[in-house]
C-alpha positions in Angstrom: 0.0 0.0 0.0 1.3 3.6 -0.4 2.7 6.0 2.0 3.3 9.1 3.6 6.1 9.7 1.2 5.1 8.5 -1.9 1.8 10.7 -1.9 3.5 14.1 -0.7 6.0 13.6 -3.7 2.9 12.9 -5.9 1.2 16.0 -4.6 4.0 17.8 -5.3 4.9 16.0 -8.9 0.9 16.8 -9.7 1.0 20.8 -8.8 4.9 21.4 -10.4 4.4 19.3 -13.2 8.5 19.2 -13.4 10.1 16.2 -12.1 13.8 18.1 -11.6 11.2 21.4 -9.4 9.6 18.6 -7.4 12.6 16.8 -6.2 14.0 20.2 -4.9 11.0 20.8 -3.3 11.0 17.8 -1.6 15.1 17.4 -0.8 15.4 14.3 -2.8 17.0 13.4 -6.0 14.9 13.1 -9.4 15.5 9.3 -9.3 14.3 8.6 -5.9 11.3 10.7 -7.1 11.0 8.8 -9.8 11.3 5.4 -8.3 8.5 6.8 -5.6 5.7 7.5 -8.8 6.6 4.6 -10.3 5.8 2.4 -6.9 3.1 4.6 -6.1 1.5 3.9 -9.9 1.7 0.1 -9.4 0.4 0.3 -6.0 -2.6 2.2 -7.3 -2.6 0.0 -10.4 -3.0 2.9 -13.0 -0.8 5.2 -14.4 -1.5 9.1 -13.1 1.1 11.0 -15.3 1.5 11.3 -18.9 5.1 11.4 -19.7 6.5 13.2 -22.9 10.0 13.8 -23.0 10.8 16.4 -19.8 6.7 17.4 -20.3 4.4 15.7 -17.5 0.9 15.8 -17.2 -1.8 14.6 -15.2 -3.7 11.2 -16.6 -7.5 11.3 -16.2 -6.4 8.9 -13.5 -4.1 11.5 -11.9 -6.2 14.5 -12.2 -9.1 12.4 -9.8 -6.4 11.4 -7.5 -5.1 14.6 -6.4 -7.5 16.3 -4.5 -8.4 12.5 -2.7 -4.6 12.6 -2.0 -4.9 16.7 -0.6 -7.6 15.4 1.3 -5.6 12.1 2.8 -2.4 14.0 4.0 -4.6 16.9 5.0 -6.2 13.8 7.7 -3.4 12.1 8.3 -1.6 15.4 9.8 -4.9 16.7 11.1 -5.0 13.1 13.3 -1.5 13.4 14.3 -1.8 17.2 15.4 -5.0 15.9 17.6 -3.2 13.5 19.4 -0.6 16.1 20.1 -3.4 18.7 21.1 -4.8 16.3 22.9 -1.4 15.4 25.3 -0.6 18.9 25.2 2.3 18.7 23.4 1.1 20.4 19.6 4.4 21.1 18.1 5.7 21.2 14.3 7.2 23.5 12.2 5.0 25.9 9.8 6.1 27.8 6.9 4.7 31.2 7.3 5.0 34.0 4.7 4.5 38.0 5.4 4.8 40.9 3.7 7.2 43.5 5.1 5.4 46.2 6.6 3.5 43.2 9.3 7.0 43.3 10.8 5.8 46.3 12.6 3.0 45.1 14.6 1.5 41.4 13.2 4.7 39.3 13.0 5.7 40.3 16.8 2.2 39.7 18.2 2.0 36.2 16.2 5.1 35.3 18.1 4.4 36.4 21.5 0.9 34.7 21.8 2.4 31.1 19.8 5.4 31.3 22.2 2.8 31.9 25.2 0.2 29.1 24.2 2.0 26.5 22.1 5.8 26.6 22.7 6.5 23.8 20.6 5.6 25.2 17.3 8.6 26.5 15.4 8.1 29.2 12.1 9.6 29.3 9.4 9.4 32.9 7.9 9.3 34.1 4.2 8.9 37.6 3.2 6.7 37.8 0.0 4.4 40.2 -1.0 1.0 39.8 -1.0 -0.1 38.2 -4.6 3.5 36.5 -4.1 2.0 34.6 -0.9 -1.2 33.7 -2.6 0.7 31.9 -5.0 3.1 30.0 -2.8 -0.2 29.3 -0.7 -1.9 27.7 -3.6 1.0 25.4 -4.9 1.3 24.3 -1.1 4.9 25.7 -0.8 3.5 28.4 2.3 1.1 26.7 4.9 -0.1 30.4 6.0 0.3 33.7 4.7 -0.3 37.3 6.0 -2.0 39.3 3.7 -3.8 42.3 2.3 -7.3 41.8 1.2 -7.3 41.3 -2.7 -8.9 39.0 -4.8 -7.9 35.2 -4.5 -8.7 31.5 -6.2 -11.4 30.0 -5.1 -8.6 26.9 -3.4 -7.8 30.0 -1.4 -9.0 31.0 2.2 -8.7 34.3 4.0 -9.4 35.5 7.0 -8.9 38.6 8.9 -7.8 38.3 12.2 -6.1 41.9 12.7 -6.5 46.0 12.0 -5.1 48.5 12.5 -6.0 52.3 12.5 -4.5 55.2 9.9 -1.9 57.9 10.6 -0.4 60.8 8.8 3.4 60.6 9.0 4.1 64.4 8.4 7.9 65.5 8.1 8.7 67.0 12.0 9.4 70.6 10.8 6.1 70.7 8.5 2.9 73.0 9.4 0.7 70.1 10.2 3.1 68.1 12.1 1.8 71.1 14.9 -1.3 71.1 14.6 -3.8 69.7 17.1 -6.9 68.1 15.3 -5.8 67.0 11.6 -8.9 66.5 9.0 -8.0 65.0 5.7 -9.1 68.1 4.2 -6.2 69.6 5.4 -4.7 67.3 2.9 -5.9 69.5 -0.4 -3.3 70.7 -2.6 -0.3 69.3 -0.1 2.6 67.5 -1.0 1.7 63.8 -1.2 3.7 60.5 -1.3 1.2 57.8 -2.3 1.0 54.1 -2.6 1.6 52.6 -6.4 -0.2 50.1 -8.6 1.9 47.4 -6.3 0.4 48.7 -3.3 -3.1 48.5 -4.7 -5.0 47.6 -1.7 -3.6 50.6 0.6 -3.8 52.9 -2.3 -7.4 51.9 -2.9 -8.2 52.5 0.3 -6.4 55.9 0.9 -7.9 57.2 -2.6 -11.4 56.6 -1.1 -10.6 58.2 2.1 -8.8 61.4 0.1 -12.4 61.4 -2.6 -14.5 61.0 0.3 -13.2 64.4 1.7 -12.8 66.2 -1.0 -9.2 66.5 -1.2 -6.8 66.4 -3.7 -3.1 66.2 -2.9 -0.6 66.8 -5.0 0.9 63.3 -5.6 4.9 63.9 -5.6 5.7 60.3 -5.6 4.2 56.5 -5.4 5.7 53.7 -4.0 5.0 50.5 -3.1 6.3 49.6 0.4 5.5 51.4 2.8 9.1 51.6 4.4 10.2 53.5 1.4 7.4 55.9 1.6 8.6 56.8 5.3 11.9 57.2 3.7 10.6 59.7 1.3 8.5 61.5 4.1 11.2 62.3 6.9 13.6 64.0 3.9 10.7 66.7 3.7 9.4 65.2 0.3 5.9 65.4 1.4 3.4 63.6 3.8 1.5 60.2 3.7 -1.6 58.3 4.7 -0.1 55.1 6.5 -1.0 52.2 8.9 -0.6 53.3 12.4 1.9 50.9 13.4 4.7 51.7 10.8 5.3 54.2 13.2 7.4 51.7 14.9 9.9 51.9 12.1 11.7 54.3 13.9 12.6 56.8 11.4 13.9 60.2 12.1 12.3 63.7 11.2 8.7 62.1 10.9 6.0 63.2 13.4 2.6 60.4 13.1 -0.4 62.4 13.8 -3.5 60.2 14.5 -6.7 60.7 12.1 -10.2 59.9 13.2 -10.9 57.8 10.3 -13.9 54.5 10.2 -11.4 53.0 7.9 -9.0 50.6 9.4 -5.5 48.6 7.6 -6.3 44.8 7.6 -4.2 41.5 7.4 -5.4 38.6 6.6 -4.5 35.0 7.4 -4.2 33.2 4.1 -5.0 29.4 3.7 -5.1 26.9 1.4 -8.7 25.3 1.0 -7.4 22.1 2.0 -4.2 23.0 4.0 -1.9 19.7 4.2 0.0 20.7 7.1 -2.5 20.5 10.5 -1.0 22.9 12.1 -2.3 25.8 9.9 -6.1 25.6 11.0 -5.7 25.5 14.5 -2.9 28.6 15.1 -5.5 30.7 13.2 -7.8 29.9 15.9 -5.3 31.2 18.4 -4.4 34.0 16.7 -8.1 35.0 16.7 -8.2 38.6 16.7 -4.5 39.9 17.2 -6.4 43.7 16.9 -7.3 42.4 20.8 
């Protein structure tokens, strides 16, 4: 009968399609891979790839057997996580990918509460942006990912399980960086550095909140990260619309006036439909809300 083994590195085989990607995913050499299909084939008694030179693809077979095998692994984990749970001793290792500005407040809060409630679980961090993550997520390469809202495949689960509120960063010497009560229609005809294209979720939302009010900045710049639009702020370039806690970036000459906005920043937890490692369904439920 087949194993653990021989159905991750079919799982993996199926999604790649590349016999020389798979291996390297899974640390082995293309002939052990090989020999593992091959087993795995007679033990199921049908072939499940089509093989054309270095060209795979699924059989009819193989394109059935893959989500019953997601499904399998996804149990098989899920039953050993249980009995883990269940002695109080859940532990593992979970690839985790982030985007760079939840350094500032997400990544440290996911790590105090997991170190608090399950000290036996071990990260492994990537920093990916957010359509990156989605990606990775989907071919099973990320477990979980911390994400912006944006549109997703449907094998794709999110869920948000923090906020945070909006700040101006405003240069330290600049004429609103003294002033008590900020509206964004102070905002009109200022010096602006803006999100790009690549930051389309926080743009998005900062372009409602600007039309909203009627104001219309004068755009000196766009940029994608939000560290580099900090960067651009404190030399005197102009002022931004950012998530509160990128004020922990520490930079010099930038004053972060609070704005008493209904509009919040949110991360999401992002999951694969049918997530293979066990591990990833019940740490969301920890995290809960980390906005707590």
């Amino acid at each position: 009968m087949f194993d653990h083994a021989q159905l991750r590195s079919f799982l993996i085989l199926g999604l790649l399609r590349h016999f020389g990607q798979a291996a390297r995913e899974l640390l082995i050499t293309q002939p052990a891979l090989t020999r593992r299909i091959q087993q795995l084939e007679s033990d199921v008694g049908v072939p499940l790839f089509h093989r054309e030179g270095r060209r795979i693809t699924l059989t009819a077979a193989g394109i059935a057997f893959l989500p019953k095998v997601q499904l399998l692994l996804a149990d098989m984990e899920e039953a050993r996580r249980s009995a883990q749970k269940a002695a109080g001793t859940l532990a593992g290792t979970i690839t985790v990918g982030f985007d760079g500005a939840a350094s500032y407040t997400l990544i440290p809060r996911l790590i105090q509460r997991t170190i608090r409630d399950w000290p036996g679980i071990a990260f492994k961090f990537v920093e990916l942006s957010s359509s990156e993550q989605m990606r990775e997520v989907a071919f099973h390469r990320l477990d979980l990912g911390f994400v912006r809202p944006l549109p997703h495949e449907a094998d794709i689960v999110n869920q948000c399980i923090f906020s945070e509120p909006l700040a101006l960063a405003v240069p330290a010497g600049h004429r609103l960086a003294a002033k008590r009560k900020l509206n964004i229609a102070d905002l009109d005809d200022e010096a602006f550095v803006g999100y790009s294209e690549a930051g389309i979720y926080l743009r998005d939302l900062i372009a409602g909140i600007l039309d909203r009010a009627g104001a219309v900045p004068r755009v000196i710049q766009s940029m994608k990260r939000t560290h580099s639009i900090l960067a651009l702020v404190s030399t005197g370039m102009g002022v931004a619309i950012v998530p509160a806690g990128s004020a922990s970036a520490s930079f010099d000459n930038i004053v972060f006036k609070p704005l008493s906005l209904d509009e919040r920043a949110e991360w999401h937890a992002c999951r694969h439909v049918r997530p293979t490692n066990a591990l990833t369904q019940p740490l969301i439920e920890l995290l809960g809300d980390l906005s707590a």
